[in-house]
Backbone as ProteinMPNN parsed JSONL, in Angstrom:
{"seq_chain_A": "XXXXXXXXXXXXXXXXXXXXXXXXXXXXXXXXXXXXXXXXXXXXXXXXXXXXXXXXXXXXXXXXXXXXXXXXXXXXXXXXXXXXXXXXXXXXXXXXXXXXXXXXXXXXXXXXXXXXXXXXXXXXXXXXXXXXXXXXXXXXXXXXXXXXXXXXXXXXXXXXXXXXXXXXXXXXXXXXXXXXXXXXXXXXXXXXXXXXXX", "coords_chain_A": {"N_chain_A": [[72.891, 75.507, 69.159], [74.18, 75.643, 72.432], [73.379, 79.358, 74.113], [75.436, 80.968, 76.07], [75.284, 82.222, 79.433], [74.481, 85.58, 80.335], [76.955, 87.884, 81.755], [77.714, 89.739, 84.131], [77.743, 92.787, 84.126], [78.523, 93.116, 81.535], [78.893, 94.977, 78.616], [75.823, 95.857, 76.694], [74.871, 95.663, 73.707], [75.134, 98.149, 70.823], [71.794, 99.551, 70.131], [71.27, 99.503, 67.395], [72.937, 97.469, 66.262], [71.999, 95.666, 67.927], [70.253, 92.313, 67.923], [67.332, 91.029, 68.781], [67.193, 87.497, 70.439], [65.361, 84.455, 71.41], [64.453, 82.882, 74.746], [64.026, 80.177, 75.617], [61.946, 78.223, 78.534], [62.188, 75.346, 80.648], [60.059, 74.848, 83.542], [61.138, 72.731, 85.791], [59.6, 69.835, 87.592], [60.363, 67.154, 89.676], [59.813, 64.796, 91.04], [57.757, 62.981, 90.002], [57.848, 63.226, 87.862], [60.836, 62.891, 86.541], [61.553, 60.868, 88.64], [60.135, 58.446, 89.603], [59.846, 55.569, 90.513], [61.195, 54.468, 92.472], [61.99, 56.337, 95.265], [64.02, 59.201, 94.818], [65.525, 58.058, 92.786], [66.152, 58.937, 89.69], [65.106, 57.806, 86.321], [66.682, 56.859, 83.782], [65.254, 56.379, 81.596], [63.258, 58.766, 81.555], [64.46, 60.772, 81.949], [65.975, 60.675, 79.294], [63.766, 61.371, 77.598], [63.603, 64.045, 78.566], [65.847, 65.093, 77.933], [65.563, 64.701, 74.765], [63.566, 67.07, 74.294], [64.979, 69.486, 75.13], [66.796, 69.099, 73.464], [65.234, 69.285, 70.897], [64.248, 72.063, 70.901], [66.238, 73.918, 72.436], [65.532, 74.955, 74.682], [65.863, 76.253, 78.439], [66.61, 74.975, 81.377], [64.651, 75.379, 84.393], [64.556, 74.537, 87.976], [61.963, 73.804, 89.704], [61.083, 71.942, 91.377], [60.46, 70.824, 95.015], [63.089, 69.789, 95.558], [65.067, 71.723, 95.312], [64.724, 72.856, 97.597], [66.414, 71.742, 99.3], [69.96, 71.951, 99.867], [71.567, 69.482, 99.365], [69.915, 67.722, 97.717], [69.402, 69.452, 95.794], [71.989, 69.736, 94.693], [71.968, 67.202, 94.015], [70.243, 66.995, 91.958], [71.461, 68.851, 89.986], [73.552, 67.497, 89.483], [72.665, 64.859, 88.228], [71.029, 65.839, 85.905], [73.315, 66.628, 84.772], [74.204, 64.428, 83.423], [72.806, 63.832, 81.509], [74.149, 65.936, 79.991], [72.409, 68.249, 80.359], [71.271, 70.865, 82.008], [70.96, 73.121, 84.865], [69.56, 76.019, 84.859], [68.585, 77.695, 87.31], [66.85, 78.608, 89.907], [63.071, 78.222, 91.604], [61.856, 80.704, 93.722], [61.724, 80.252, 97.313], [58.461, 79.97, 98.72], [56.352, 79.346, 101.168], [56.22, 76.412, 102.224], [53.677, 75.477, 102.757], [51.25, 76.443, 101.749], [50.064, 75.412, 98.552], [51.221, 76.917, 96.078], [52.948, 76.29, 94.204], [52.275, 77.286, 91.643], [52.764, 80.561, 91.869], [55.132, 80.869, 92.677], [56.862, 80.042, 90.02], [55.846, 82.018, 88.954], [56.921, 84.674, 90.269], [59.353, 84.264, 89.714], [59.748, 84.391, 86.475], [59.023, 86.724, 86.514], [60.745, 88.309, 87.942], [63.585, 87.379, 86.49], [62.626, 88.775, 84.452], [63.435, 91.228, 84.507], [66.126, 91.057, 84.911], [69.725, 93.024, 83.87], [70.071, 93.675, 80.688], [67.609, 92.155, 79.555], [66.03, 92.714, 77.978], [67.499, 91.813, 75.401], [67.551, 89.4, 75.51], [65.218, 87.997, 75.711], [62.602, 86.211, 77.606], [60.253, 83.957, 75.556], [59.162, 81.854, 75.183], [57.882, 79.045, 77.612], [57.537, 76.592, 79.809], [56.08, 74.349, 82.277], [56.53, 71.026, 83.861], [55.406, 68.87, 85.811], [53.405, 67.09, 88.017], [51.923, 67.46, 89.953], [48.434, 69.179, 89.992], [48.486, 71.39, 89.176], [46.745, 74.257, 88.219], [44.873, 74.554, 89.973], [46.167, 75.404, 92.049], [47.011, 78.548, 94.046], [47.476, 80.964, 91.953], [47.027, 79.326, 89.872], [45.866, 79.527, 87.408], [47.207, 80.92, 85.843], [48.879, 80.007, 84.776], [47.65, 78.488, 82.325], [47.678, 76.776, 79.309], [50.189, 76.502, 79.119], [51.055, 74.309, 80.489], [51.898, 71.011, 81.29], [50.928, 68.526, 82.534], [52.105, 65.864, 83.977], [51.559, 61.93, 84.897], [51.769, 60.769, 88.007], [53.185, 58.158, 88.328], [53.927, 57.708, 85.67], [55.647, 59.045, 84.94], [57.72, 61.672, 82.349], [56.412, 60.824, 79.997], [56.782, 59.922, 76.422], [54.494, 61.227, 75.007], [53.818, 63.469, 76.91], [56.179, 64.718, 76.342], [56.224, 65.189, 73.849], [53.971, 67.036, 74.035], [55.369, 69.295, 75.476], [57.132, 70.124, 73.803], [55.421, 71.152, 71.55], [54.568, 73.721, 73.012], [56.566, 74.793, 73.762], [57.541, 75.563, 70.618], [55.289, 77.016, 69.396], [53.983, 79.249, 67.765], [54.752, 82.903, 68.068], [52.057, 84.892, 69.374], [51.389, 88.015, 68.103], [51.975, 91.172, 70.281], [49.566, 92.58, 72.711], [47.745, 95.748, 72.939], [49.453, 97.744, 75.418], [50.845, 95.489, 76.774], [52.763, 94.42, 79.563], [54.248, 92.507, 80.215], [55.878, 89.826, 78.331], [55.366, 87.183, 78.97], [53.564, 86.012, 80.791], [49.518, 86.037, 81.172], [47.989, 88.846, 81.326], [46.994, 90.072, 84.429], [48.531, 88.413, 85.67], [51.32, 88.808, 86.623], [53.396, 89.382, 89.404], [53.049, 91.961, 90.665], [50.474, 91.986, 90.086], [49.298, 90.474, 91.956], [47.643, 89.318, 94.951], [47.549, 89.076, 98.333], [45.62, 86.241, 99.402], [42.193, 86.612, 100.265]], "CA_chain_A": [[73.852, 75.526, 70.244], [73.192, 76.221, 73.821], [73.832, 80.443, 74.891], [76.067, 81.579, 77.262], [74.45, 83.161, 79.905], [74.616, 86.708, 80.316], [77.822, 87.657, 81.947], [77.351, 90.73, 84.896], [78.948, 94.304, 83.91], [78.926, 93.747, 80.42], [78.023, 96.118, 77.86], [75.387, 95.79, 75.728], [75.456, 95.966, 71.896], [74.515, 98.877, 70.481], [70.888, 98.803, 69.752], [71.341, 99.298, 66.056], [73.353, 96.025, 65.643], [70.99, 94.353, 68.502], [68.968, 91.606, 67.45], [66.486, 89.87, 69.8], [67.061, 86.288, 70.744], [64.311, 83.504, 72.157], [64.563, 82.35, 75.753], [62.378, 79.335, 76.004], [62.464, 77.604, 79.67], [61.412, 74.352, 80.844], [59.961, 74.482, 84.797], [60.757, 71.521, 86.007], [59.34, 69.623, 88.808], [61.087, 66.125, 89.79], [59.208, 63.186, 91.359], [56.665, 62.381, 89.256], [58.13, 63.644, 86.538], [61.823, 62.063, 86.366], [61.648, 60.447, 89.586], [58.644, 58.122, 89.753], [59.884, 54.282, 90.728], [62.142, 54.701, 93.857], [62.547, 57.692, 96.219], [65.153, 60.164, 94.919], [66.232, 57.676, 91.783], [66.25, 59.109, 88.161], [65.24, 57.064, 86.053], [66.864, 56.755, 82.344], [64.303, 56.743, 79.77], [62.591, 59.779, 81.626], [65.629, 61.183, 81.174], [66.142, 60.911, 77.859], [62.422, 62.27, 77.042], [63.505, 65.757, 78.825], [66.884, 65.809, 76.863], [65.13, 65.083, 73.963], [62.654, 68.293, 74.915], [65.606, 70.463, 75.054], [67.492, 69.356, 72.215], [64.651, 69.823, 70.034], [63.634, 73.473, 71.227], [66.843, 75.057, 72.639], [65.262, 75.472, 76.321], [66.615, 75.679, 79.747], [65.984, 74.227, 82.586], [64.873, 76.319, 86.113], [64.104, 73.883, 88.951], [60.415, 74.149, 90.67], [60.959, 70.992, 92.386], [61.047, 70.905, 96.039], [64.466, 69.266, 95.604], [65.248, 73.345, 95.315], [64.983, 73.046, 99.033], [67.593, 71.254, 100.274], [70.974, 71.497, 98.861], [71.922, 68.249, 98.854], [68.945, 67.39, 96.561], [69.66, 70.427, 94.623], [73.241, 69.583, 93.876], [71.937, 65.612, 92.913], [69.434, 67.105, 90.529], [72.14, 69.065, 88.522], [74.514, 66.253, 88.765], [72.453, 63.894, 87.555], [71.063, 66.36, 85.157], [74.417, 66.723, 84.206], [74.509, 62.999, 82.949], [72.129, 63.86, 80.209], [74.449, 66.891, 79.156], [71.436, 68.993, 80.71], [72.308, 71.859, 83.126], [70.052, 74.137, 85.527], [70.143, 77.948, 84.821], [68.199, 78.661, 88.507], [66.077, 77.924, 90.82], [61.867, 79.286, 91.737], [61.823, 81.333, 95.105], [60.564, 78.905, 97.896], [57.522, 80.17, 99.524], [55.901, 78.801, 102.024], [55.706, 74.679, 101.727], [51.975, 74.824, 103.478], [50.199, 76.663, 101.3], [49.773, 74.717, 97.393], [51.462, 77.821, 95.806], [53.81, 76.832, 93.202], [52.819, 78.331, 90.061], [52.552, 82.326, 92.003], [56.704, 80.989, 92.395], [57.104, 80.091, 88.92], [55.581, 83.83, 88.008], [57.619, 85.641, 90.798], [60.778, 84.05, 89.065], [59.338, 85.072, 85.691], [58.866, 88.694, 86.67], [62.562, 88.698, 88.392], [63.938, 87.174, 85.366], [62.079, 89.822, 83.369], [63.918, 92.498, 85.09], [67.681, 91.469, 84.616], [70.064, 93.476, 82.924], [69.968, 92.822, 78.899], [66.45, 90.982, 79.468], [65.194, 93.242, 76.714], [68.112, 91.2, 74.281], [67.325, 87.784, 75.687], [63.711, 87.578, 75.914], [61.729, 84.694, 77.688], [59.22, 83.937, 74.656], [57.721, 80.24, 75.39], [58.009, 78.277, 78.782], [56.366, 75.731, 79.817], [55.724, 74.193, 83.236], [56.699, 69.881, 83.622], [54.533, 68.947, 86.996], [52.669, 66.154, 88.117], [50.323, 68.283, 90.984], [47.198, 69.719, 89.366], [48.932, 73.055, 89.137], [46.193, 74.893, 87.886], [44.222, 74.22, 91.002], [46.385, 76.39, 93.036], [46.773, 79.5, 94.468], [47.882, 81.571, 91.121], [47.279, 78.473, 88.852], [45.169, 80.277, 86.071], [47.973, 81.763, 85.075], [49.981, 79.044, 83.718], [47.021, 77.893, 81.129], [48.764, 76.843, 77.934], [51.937, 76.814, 79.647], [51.593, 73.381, 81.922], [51.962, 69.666, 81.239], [50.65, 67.596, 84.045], [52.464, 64.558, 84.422], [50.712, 61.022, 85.408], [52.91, 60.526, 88.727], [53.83, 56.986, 88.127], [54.431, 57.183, 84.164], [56.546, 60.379, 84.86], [57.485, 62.424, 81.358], [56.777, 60.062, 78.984], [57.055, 60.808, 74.812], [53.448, 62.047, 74.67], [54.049, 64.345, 77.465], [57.285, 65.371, 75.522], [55.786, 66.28, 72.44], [53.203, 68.457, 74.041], [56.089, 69.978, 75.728], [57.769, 71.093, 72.455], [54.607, 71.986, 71.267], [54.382, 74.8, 73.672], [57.98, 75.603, 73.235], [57.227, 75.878, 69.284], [54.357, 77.482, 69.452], [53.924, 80.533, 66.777], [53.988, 83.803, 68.806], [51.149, 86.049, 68.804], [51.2, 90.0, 68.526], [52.098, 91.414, 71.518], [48.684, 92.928, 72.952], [48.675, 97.009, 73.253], [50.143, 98.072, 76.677], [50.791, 94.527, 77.825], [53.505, 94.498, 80.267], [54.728, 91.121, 80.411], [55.563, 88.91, 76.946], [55.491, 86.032, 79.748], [52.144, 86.059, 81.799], [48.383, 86.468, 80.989], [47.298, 89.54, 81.918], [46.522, 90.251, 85.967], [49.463, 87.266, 86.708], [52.181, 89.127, 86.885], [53.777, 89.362, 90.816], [52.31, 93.093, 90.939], [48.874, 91.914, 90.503], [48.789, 89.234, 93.024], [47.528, 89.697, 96.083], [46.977, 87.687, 99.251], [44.025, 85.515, 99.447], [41.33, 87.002, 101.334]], "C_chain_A": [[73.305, 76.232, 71.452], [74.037, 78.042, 73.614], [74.32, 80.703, 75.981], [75.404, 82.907, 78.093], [75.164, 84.351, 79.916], [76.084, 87.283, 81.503], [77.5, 89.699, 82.901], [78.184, 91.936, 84.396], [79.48, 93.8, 82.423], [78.37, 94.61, 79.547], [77.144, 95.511, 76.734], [75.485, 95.963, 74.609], [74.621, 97.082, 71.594], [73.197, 98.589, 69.977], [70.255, 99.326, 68.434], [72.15, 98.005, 65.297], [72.979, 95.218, 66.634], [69.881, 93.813, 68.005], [68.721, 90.851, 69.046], [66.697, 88.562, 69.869], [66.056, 85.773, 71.342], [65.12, 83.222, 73.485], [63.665, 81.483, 75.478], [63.084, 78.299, 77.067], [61.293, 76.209, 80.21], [61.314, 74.507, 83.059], [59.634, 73.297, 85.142], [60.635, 70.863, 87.746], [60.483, 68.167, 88.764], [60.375, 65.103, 90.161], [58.098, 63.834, 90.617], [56.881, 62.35, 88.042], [59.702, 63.057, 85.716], [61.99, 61.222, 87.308], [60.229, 59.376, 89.71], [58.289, 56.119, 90.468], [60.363, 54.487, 91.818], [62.629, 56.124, 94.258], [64.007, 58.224, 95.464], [66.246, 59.881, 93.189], [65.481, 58.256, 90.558], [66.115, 57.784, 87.292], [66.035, 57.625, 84.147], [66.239, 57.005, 81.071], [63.573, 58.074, 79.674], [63.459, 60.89, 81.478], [66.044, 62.066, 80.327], [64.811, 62.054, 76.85], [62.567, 63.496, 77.343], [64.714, 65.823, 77.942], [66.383, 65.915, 75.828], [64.365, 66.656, 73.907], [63.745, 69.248, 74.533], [66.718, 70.39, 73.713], [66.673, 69.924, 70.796], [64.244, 71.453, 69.911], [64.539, 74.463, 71.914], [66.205, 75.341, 74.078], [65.523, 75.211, 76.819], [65.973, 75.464, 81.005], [65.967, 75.15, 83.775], [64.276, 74.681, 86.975], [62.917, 74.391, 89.819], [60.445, 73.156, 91.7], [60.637, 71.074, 94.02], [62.571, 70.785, 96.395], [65.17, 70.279, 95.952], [65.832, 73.344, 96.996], [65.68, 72.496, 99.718], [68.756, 71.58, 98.997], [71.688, 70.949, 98.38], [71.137, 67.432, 97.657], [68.741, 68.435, 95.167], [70.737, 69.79, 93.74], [73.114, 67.819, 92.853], [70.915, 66.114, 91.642], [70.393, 67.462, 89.475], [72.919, 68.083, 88.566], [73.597, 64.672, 87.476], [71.408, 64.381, 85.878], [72.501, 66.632, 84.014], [74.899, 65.48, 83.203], [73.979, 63.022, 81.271], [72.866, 65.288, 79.121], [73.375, 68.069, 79.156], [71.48, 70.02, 81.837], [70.904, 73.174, 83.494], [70.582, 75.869, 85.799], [69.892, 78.512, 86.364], [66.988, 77.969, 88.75], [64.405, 78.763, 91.523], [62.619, 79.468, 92.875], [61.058, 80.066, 95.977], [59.97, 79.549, 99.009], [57.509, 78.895, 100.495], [55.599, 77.461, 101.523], [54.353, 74.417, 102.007], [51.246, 75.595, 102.635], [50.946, 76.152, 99.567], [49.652, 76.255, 96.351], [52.607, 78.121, 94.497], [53.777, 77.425, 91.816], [52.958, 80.001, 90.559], [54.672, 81.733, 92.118], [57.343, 80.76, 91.193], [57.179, 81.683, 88.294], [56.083, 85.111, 88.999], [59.179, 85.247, 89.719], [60.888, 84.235, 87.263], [59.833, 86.612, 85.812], [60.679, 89.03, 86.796], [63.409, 88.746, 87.321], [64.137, 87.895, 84.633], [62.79, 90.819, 83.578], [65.437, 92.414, 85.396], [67.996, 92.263, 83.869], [70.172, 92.4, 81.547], [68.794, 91.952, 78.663], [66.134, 91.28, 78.361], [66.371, 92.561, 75.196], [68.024, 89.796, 74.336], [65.824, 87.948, 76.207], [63.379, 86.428, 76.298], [60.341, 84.979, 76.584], [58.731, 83.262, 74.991], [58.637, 79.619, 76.591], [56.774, 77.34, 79.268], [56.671, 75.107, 81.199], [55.712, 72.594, 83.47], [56.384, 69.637, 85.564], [53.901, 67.797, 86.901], [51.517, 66.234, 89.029], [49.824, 68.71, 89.767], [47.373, 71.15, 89.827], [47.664, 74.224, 88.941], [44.92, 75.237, 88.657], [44.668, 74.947, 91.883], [46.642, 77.877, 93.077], [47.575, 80.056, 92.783], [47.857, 80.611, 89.515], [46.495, 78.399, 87.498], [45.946, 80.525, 85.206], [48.828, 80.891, 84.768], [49.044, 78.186, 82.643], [47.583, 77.84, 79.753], [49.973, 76.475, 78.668], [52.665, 75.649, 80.38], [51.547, 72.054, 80.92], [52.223, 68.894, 82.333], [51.007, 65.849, 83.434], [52.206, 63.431, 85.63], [52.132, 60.8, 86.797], [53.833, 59.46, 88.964], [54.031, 56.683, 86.829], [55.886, 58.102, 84.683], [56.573, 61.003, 83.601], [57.378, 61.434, 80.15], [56.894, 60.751, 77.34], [56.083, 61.276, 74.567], [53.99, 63.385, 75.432], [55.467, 65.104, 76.63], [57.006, 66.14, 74.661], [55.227, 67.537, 72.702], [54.353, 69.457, 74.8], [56.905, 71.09, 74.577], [56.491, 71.797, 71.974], [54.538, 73.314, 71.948], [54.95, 76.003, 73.361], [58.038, 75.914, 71.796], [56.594, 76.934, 69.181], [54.554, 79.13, 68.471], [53.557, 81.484, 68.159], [52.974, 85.07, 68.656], [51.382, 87.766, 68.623], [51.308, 90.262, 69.817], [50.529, 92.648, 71.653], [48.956, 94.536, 73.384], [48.389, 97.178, 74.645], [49.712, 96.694, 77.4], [51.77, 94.709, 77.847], [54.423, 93.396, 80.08], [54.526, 90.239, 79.135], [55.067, 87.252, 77.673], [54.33, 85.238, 80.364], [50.468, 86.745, 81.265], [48.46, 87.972, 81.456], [46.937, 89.316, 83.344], [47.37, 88.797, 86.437], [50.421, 87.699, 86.774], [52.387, 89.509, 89.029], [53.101, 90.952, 91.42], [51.112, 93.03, 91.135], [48.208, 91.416, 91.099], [48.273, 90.517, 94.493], [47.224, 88.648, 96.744], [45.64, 87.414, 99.093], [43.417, 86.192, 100.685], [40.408, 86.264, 102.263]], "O_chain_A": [[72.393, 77.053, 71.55], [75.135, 78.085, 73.059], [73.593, 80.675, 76.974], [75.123, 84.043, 77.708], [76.347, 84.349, 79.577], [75.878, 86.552, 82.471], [77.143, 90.671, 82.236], [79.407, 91.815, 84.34], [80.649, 94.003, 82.093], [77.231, 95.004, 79.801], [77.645, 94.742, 75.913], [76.49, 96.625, 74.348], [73.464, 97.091, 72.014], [73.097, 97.523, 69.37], [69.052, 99.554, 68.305], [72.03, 97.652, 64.124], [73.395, 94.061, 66.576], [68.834, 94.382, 67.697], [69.431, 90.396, 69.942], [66.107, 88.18, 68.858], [65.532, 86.628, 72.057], [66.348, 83.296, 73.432], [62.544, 81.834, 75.11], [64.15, 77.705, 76.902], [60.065, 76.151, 80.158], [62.297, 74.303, 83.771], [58.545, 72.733, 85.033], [61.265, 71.214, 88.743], [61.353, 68.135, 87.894], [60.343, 64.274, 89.252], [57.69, 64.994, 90.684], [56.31, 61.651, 87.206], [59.723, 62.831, 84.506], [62.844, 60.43, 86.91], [59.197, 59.988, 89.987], [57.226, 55.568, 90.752], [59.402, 54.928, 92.449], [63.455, 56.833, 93.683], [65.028, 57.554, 95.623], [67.061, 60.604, 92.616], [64.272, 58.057, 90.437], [66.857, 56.82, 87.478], [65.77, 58.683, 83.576], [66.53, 57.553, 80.008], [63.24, 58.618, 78.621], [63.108, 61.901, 80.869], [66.331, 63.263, 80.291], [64.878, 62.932, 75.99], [61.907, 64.308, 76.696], [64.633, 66.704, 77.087], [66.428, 67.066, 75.394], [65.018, 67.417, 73.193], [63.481, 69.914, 73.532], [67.281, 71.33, 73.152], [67.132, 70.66, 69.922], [63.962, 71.948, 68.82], [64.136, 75.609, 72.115], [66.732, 76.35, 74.546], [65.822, 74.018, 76.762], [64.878, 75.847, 81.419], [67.004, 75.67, 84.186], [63.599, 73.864, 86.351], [63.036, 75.361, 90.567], [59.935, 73.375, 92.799], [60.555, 72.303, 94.019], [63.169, 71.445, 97.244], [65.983, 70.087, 96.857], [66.922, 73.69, 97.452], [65.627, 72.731, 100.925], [68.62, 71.522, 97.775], [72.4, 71.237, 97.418], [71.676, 66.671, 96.853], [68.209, 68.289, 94.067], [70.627, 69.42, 92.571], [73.643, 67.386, 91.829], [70.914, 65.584, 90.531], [70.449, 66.883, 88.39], [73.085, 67.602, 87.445], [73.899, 63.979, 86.505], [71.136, 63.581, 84.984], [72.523, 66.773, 82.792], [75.803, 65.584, 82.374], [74.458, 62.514, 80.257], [72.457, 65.633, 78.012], [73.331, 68.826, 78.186], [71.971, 69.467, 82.821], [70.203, 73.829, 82.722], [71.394, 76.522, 86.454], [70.57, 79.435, 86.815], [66.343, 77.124, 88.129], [64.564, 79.91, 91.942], [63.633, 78.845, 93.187], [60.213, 79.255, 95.599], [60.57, 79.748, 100.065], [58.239, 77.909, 100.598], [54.854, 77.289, 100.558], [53.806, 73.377, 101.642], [50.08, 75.295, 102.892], [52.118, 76.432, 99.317], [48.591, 76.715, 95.928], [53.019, 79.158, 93.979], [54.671, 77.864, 91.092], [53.261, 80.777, 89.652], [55.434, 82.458, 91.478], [58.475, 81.24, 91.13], [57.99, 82.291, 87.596], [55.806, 86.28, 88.731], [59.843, 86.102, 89.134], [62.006, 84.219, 86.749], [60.721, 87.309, 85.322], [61.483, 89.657, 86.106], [63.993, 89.789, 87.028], [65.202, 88.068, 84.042], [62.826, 91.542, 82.583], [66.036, 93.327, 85.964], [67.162, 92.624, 83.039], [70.279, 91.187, 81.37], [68.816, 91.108, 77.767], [65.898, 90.384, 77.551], [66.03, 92.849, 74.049], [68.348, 89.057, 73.406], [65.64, 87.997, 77.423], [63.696, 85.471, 75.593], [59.572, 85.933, 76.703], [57.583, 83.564, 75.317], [59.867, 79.666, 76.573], [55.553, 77.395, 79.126], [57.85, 75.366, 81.444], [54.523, 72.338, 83.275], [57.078, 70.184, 86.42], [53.748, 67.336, 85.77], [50.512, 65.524, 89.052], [50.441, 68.694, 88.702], [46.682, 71.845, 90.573], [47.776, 75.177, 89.711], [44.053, 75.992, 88.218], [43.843, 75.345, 92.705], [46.457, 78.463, 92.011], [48.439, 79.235, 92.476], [48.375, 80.93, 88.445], [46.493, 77.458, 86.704], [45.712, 80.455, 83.999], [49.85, 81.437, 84.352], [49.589, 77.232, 82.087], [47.914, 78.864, 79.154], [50.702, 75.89, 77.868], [53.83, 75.563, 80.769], [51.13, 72.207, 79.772], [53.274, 68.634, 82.918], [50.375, 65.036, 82.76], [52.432, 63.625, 86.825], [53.311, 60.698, 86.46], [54.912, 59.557, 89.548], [54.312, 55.512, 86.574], [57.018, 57.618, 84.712], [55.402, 61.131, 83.242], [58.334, 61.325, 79.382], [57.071, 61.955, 77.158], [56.281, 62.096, 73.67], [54.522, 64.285, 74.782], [55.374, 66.321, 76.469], [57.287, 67.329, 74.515], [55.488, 68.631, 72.203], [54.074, 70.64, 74.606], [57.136, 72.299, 74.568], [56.491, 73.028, 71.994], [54.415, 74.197, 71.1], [54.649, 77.15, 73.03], [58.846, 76.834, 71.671], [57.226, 77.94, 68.863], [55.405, 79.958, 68.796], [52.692, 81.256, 69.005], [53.155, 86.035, 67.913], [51.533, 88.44, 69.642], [50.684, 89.524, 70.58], [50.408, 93.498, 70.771], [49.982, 94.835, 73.995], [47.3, 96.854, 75.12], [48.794, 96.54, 78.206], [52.336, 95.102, 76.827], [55.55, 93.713, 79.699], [53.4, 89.891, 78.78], [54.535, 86.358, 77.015], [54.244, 84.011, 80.393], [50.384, 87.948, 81.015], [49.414, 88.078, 82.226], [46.495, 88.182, 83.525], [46.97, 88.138, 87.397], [51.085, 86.752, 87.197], [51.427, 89.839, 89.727], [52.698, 91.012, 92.582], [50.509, 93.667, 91.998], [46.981, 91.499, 91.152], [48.427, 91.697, 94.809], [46.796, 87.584, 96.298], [44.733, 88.166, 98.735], [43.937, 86.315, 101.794], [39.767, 86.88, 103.116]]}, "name": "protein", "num_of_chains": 1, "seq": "XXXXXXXXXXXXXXXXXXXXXXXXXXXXXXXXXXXXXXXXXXXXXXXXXXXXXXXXXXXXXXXXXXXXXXXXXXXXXXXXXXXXXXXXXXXXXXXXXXXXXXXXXXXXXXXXXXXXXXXXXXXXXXXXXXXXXXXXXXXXXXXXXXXXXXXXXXXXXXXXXXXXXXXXXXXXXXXXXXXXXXXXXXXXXXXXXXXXXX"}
């Protein structure tokens, strides 16, 4: 069953009858990825391949898209997200459109994330990154290795791309490394360790 998000000014559970829960989040982009035949149209079967995704693995959806940036294209993503019974928790930060920067906004909205109240009872464990740019090419895009699935821009998500999506979201987690900061981010990708390009 899906979780109800976290609800502002409430109290935590004592943390002798708190147990840890999984977060696992799908960043999703939109054209190329559900969008891939006609400007702005959804198509159906691509669809179905992200509901599948989330029915199998329990993860929620943030928006990376551009779509983010308007809010008329915001509000058609969750509606028509909404069709599939699929629903957007939030949205990356939107830098600058001229510089080829969206995974450092994926891992500012990470970090932020990381730093609600009760994060430490809802943990983000596995996320994964649904894209059709060559993410890993840009400015901060090291740091989503493991984490991405580049989608062909005219298949969009098809059922391969699906699987490896759950795969991600499956994924056995390792030992947490001693004094790492972040269960979320390699090492040196967290929003503290960035710095501008020189």
């Amino acid at each position: 069953g899906r979780r109800p998000a976290p609800r502002a000014g409430t109290a935590a559970a004592p943390a002798a009858c708190a147990r840890s829960a999984v977060m696992k989040l799908i960043f999703l982009d939109l054209d190329g990825v559900l969008v891939t035949r006609r400007p702005g149209v959804f198509e159906e079967r691509l669809l179905r391949n992200l509901q599948g995704v989330v029915q199998r693995t329990g993860a929620d959806v943030v928006l990376s898209s551009d779509w983010r940036r308007h809010p008329s294209a915001r509000e058609e993503a969750r509606r028509m997200l909404a069709t599939a019974g699929l629903q957007i928790i939030g949205c990356t930060p939107c830098l600058s459109a001229y510089l080829a920067q969206r995974p450092t906004e994926i891992l500012q909205w990470l970090e932020e994330f990381d730093r609600r109240p009760g994060a430490d009872l809802d943990p983000v464990t596995h996320w994964v990154v649904l894209d059709d740019r060559p993410l890993l090419g840009e400015r901060h895009g090291s740091c989503l290795r493991g984490h991405f699935v580049q989608t062909h821009p005219r298949l969009g998500l098809t059922e391969r791309d699906a699987e490896a999506c759950v795969a991600v979201l499956t994924e056995a987690l390792a030992p947490a490394a001693e004094g790492f900061e972040s269960p979320w981010a390699p090492a040196g990708c967290g929003t503290r360790d960035r710095r501008a390009p020189s």
